[in-house]
C-alpha positions in Angstrom: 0.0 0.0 0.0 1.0 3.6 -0.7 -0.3 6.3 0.7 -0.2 10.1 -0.6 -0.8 12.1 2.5 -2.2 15.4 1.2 -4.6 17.0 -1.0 -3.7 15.8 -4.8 -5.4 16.7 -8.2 -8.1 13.8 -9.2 -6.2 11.8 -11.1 -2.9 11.4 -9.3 -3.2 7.8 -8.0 -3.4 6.5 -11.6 -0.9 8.6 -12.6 1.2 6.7 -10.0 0.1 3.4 -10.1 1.5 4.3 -13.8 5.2 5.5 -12.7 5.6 3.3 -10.0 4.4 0.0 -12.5 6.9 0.9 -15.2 9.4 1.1 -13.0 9.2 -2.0 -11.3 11.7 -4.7 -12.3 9.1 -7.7 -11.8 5.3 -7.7 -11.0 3.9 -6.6 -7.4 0.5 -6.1 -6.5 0.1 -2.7 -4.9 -2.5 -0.3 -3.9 -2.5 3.9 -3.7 -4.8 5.4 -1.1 -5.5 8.7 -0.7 -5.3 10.0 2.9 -5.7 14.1 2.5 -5.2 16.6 4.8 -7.5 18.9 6.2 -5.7 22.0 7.5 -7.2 25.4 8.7 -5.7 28.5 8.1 -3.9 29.8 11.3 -4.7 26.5 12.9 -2.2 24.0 10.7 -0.5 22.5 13.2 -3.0 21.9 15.9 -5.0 20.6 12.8 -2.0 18.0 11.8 -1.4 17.4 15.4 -4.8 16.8 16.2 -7.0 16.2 13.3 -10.8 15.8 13.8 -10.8 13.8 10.9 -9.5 11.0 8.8 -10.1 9.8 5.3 -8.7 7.3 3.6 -10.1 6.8 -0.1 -9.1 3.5 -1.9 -10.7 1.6 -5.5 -9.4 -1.3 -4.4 -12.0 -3.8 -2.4 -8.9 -6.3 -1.0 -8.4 -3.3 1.3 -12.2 -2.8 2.5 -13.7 -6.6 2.8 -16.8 -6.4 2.6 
């Protein structure tokens, strides 16, 4: 699993999934999630420090059983 910890465009897990698979000198399963930030001006760091929310986003259902 790889996680991109902030806010990205749409788009930019496949664009990794891309890089990273190209890259790769033999085949691994991997997942990105998505696990943005949520950060208040003037309030950053007590935000990071203590957020009062977490969200992970992920296509892939080997993550989330149902």
């Amino acid at each position: 699993m790889i996680v991109t910890k902030s806010t990205v465009p749409v788009g930019t897990g496949s664009r990794l999934t891309r890089i990273i698979s190209r890259k790769l000198k033999e085949q691994v399963d991997f997942d990105i999630v998505s696990n943005p930030e949520f950060l208040r001006e003037g309030a950053a760091i007590e935000d990071f420090m203590r957020p009062n929310r977490v969200v992970i986003g992920a296509r892939s259902s080997r993550l989330w059983p149902s």
